[in-house]
LUMMISE-678301 format. One record per residue (C-alpha): residue in one letter; x, y, z. Coordinates in nm, 4 decimals, decimal comma. Each point is the difference from the previous one (the first is absolute). Layout:
% residues N
(node 'A'; (X; Y; Z)),
...
This chain:
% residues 268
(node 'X'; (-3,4727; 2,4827; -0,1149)),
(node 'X'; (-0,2672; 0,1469; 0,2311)),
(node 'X'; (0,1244; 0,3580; 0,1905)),
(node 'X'; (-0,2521; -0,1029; 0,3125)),
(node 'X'; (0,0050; -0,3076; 0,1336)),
(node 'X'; (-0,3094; -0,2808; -0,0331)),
(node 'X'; (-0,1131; -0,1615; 0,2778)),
(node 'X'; (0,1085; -0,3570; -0,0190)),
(node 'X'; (-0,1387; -0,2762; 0,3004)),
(node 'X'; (0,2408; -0,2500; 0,1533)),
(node 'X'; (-0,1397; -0,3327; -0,0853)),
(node 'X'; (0,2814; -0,2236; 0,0916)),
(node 'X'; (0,2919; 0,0588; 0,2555)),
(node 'X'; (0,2698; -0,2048; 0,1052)),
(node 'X'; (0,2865; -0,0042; 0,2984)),
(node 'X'; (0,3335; -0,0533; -0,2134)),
(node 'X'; (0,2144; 0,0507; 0,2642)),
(node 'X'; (-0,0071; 0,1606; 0,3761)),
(node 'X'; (0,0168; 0,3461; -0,2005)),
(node 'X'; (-0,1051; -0,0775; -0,3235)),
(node 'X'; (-0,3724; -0,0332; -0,1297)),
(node 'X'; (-0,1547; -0,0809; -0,3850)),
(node 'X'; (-0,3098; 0,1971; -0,0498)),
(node 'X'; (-0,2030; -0,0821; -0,2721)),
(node 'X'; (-0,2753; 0,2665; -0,1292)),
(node 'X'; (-0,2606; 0,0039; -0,2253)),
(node 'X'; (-0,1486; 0,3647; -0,1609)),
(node 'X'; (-0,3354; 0,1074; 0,2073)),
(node 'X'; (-0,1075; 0,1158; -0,3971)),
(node 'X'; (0,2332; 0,1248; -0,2397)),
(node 'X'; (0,3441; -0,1236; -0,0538)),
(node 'X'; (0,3376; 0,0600; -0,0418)),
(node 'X'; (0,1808; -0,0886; -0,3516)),
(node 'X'; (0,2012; -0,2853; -0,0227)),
(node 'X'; (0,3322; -0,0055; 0,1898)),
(node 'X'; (0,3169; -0,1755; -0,1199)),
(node 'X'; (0,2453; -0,2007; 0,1872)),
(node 'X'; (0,2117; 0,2985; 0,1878)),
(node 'X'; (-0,2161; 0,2812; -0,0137)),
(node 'X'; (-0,0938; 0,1196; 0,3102)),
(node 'X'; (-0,3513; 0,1650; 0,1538)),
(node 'X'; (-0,0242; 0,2718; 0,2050)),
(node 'X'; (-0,2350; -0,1797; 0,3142)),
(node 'X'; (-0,1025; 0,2475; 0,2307)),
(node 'X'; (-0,1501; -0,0748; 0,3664)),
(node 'X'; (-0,2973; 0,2227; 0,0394)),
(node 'X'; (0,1112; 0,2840; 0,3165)),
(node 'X'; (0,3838; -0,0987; 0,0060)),
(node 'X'; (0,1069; 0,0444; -0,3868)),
(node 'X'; (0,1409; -0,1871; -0,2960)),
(node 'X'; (0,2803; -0,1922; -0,1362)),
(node 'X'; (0,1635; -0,1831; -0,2676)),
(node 'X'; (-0,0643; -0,3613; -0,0284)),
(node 'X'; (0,0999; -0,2186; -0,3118)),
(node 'X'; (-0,2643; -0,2665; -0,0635)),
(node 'X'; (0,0991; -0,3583; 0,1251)),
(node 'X'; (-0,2602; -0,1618; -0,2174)),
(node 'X'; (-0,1906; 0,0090; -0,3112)),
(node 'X'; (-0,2267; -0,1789; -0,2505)),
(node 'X'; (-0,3068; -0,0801; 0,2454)),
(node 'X'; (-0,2206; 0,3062; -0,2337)),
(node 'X'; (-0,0546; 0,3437; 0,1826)),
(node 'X'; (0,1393; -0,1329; 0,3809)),
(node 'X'; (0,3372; 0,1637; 0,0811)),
(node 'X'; (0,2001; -0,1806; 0,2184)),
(node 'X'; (0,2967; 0,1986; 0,2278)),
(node 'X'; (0,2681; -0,1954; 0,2306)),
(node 'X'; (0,0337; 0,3501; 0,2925)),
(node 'X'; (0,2913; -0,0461; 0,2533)),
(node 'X'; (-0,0863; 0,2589; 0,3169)),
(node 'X'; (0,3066; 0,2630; 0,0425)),
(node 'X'; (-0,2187; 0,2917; 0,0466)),
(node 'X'; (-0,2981; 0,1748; 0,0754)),
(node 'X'; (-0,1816; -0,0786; -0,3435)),
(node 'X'; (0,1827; -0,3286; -0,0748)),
(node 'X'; (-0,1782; -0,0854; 0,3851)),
(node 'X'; (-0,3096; 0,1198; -0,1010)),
(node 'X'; (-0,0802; -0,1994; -0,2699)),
(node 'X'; (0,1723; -0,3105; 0,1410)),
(node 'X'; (-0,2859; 0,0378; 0,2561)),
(node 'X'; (-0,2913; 0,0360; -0,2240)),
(node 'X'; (-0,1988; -0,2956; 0,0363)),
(node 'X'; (-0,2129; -0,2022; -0,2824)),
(node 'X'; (-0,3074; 0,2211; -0,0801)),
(node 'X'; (0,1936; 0,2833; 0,0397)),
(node 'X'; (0,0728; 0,2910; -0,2658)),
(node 'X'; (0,3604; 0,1258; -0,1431)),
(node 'X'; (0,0261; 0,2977; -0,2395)),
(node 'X'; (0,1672; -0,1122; -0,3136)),
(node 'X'; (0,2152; 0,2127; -0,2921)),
(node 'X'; (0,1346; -0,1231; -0,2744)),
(node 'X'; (0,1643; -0,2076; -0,1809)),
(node 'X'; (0,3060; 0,2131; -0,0153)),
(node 'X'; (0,3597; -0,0743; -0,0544)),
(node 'X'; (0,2398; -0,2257; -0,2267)),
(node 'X'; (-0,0527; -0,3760; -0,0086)),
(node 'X'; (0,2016; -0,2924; -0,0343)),
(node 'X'; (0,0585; -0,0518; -0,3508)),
(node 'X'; (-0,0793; -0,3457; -0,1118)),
(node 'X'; (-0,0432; 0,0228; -0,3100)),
(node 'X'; (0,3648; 0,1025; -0,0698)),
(node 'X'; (0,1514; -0,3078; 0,1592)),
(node 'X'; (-0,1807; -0,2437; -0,1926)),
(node 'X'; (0,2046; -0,2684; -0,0786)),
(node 'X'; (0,2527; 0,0801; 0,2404)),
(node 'X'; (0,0765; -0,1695; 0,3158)),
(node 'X'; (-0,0994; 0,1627; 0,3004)),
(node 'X'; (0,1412; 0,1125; 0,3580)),
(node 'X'; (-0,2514; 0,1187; 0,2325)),
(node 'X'; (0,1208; 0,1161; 0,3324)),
(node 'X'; (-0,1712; 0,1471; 0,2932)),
(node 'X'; (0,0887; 0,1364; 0,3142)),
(node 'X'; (-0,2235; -0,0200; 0,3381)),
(node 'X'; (-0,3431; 0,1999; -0,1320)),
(node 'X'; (0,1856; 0,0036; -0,3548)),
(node 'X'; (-0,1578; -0,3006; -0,0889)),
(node 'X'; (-0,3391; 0,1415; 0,0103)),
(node 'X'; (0,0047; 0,1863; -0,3315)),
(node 'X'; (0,2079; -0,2465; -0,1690)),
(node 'X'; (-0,3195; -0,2538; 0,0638)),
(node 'X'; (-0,2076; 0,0892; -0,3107)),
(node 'X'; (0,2813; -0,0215; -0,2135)),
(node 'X'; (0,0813; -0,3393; 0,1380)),
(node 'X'; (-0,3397; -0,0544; -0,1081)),
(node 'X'; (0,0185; 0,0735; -0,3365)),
(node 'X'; (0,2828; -0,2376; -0,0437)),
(node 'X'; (-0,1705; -0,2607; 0,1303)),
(node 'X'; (-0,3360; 0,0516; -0,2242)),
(node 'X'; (0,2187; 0,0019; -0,2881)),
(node 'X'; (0,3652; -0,2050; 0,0654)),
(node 'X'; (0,0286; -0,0959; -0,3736)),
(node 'X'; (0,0923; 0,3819; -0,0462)),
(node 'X'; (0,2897; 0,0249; 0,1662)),
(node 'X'; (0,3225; -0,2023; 0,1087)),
(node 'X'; (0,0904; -0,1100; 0,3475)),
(node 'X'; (-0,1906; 0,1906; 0,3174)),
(node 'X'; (0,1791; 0,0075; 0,3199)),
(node 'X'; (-0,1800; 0,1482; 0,2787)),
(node 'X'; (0,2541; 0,1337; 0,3134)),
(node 'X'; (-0,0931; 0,1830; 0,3060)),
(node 'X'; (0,1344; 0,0766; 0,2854)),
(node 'X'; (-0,1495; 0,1059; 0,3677)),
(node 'X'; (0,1452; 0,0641; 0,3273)),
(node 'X'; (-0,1504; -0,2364; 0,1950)),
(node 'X'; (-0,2370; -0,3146; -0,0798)),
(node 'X'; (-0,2621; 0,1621; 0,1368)),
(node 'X'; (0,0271; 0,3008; -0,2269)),
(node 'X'; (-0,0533; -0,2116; -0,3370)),
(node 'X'; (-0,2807; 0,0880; -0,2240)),
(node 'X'; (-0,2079; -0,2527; -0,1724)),
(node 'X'; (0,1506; -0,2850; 0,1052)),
(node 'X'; (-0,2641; -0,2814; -0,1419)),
(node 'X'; (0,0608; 0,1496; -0,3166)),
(node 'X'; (0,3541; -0,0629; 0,0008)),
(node 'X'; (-0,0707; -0,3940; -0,1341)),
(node 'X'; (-0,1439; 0,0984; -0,3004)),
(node 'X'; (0,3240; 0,2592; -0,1052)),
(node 'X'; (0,2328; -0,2946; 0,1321)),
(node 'X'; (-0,0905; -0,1822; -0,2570)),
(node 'X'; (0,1998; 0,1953; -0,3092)),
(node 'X'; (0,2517; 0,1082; 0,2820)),
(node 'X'; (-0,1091; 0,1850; 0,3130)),
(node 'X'; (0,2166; 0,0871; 0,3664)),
(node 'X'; (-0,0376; 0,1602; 0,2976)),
(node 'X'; (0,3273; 0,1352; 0,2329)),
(node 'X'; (-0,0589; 0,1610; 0,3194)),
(node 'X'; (0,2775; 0,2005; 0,1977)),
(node 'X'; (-0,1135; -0,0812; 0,3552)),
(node 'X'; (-0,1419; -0,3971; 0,0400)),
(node 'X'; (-0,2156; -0,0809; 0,2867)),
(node 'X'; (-0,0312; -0,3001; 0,1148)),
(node 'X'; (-0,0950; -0,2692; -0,1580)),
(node 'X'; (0,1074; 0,1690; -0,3561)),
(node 'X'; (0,1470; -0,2476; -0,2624)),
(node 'X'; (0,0615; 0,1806; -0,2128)),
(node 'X'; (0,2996; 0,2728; -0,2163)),
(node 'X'; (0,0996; 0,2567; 0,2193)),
(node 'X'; (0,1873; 0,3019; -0,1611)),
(node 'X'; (-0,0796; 0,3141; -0,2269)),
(node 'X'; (-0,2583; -0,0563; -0,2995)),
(node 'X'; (0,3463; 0,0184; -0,2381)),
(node 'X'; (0,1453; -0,3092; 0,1456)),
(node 'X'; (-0,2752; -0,1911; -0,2286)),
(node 'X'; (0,1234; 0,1292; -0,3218)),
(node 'X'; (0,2226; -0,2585; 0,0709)),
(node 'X'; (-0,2791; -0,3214; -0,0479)),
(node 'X'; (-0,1911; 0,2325; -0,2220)),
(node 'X'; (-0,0562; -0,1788; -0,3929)),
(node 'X'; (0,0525; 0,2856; -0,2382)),
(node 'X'; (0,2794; 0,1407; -0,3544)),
(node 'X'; (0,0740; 0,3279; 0,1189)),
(node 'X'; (0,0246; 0,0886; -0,3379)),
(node 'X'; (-0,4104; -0,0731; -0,0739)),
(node 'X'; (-0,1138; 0,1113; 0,2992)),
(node 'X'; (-0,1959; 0,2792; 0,1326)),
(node 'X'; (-0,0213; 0,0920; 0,4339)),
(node 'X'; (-0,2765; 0,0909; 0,1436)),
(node 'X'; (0,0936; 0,1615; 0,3916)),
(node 'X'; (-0,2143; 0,1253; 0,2609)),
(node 'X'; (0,1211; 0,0480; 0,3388)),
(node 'X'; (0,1567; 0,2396; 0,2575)),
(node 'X'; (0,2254; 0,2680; -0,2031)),
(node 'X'; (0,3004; -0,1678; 0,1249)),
(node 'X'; (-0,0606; -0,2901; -0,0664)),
(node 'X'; (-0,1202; 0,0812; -0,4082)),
(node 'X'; (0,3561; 0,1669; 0,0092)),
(node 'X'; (0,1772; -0,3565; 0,0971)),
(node 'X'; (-0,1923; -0,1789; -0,2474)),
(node 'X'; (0,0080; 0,2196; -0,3297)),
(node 'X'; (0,3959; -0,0217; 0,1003)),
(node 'X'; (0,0069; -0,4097; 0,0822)),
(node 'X'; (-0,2173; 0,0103; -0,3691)),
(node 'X'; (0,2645; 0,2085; -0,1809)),
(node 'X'; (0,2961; -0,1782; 0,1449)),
(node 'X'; (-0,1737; -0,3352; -0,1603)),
(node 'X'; (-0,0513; 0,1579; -0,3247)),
(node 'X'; (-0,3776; 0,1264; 0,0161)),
(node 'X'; (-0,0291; 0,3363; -0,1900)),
(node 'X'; (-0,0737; 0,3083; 0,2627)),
(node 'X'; (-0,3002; 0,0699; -0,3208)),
(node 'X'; (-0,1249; -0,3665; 0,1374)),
(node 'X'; (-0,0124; 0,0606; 0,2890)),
(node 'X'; (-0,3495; 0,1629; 0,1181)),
(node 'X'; (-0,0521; 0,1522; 0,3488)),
(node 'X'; (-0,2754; 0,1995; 0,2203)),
(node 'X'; (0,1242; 0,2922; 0,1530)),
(node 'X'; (-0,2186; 0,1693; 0,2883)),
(node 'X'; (0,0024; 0,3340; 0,1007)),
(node 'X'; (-0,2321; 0,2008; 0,2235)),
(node 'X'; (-0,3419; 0,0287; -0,2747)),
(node 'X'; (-0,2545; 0,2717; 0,0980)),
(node 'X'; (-0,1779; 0,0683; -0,3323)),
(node 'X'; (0,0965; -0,2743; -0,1841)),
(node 'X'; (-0,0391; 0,2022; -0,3392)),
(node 'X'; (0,3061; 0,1860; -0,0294)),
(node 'X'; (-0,1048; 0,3335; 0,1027)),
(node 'X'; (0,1311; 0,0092; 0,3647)),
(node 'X'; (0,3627; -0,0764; 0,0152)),
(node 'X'; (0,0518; -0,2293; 0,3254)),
(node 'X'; (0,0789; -0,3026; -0,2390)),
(node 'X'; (0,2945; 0,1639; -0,1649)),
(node 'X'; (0,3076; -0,2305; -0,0766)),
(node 'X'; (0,2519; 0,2264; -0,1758)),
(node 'X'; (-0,2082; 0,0480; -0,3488)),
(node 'X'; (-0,2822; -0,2229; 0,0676)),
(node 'X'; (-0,2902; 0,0461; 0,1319)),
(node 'X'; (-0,0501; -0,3639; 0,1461)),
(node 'X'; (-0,3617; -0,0131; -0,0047)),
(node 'X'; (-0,0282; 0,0787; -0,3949)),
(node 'X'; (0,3296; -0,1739; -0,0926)),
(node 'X'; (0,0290; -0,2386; 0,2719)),
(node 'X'; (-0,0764; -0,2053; 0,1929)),
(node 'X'; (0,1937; -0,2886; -0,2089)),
(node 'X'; (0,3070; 0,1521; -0,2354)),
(node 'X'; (0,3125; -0,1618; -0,1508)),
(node 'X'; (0,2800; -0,0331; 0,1964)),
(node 'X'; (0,2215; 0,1923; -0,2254)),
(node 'X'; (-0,1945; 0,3091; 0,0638)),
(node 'X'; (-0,0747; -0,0550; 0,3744)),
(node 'X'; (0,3656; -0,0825; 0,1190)),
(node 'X'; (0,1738; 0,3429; -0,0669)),
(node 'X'; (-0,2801; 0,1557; 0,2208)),
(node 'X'; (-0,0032; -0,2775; 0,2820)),
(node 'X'; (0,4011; 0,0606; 0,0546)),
(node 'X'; (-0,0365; 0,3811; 0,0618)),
(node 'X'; (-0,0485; 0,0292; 0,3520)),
(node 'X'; (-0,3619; 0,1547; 0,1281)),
(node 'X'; (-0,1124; 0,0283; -0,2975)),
């Protein structure tokens, strides 16, 4: 990982959503080292300051690609740089989705609202190599419609088993309405060979690891990303503390079984 960040130039930007923009960069010379699906950069707007984004996208050589939903005054910032301009980039730094463990499995991969953005490259992976593992099921949930990331993508994960809920329709809306759990119910998966992959609001990752469990999915299946509030991103500072971990060295994504005795103490 690189202490300082490089300079990387936005080459590609897109409007997901009313909030929600897809910023692809490209290094101005040197370049990062190769992410993995749920690691996380630290992007930083030049002036305003950085945070922690997981990548949304990989495998197109040294380009980074980031899915940034504006809640704050950096989130904002770099929501509003436009192509041509410059991001600072750390990184890669976290825990990733571990693929290579559920091989031969079949697979649950659930998202909630912005959740969905660093479950994308592992949805990816699947896809470039199916014959590797059992069923895929794709689930995410939004609030509204309107809030839904990706949607032209969501033809191409329909076909192993892909679906969208929504809790608030708006007009015109066809389709589920109801919590992201309510389509465990259509999902195509033996509890007992499968491993979860959850990314989401924290209580929503609560609801599911316990929906899993109750069907018979092991809590040591079941992989989530926690967030906490990253400053250094190397372990040195503190703010990311969860209990004994230090989420930006041994998180982002961790097993269920270790996260859900520290998600039920309250504050923590």
């Amino acid at each position: 990982m690189t202490p300082a960040p490089l300079s990387y130039r936005v080459v590609d930007r897109r409007d997901e959503t009313h909030d929600t923009v897809t910023l692809v960069l490209e290094p101005a010379r040197d370049a990062l080292r190769p992410f993995a699906p749920g690691q996380f950069a630290m992007l930083y707007a030049f002036g305003v300051g950085e945070i922690p984004v997981s990548v949304s996208r990989l495998g197109d050589g040294n380009r980074l690609t980031h899915t940034v939903r504006a809640v704050g005054a950096v989130s904002r910032a770099l929501c509003g740089v436009p192509t041509g301009g410059w991001i600072g980039v750390r990184g890669p730094f976290g825990t990733a989705w571990d693929t290579a463990a559920a091989h031969g499995n079949d697979l649950l991969v659930i998202a909630g609202g912005i959740g969905l953005a660093p479950l994308r490259p592992l949805v990816d992976t699947v896809l470039a190599d199916p014959h590797a593992f059992g069923r895929l099921n794709v689930l995410a949930g939004a609030r509204t419609p309107a809030d839904l990331l990706y949607g032209d993508e969501f033809p191409a994960w329909e076909k192993p088993f892909g679906a969208v809920t929504v809790d608030r329709p708006s007009d015109g809306w066809t389709g589920r309405v109801g919590v992201v759990t309510t389509l465990l119910r259509e999902a195509r998966f033996t509890p007992s060979d499968t491993v979860a992959f959850v990314c989401g609001p924290e209580v929503m990752m609560r609801a599911t690891a316990r929906a899993l469990t109750h069907q018979g999915v092991r809590p040591d299946r079941i992989r989530v990303s926690l967030e906490r509030n990253m400053r250094c991103a190397t372990g040195h500072c503190g703010h990311c503390q969860l209990g004994p971990l230090l989420l930006c060295r041994d998180g982002p994504v961790v097993g269920y079984d270790q996260a859900e005795p520290l998600l039920t103490v309250r504050e923590l």
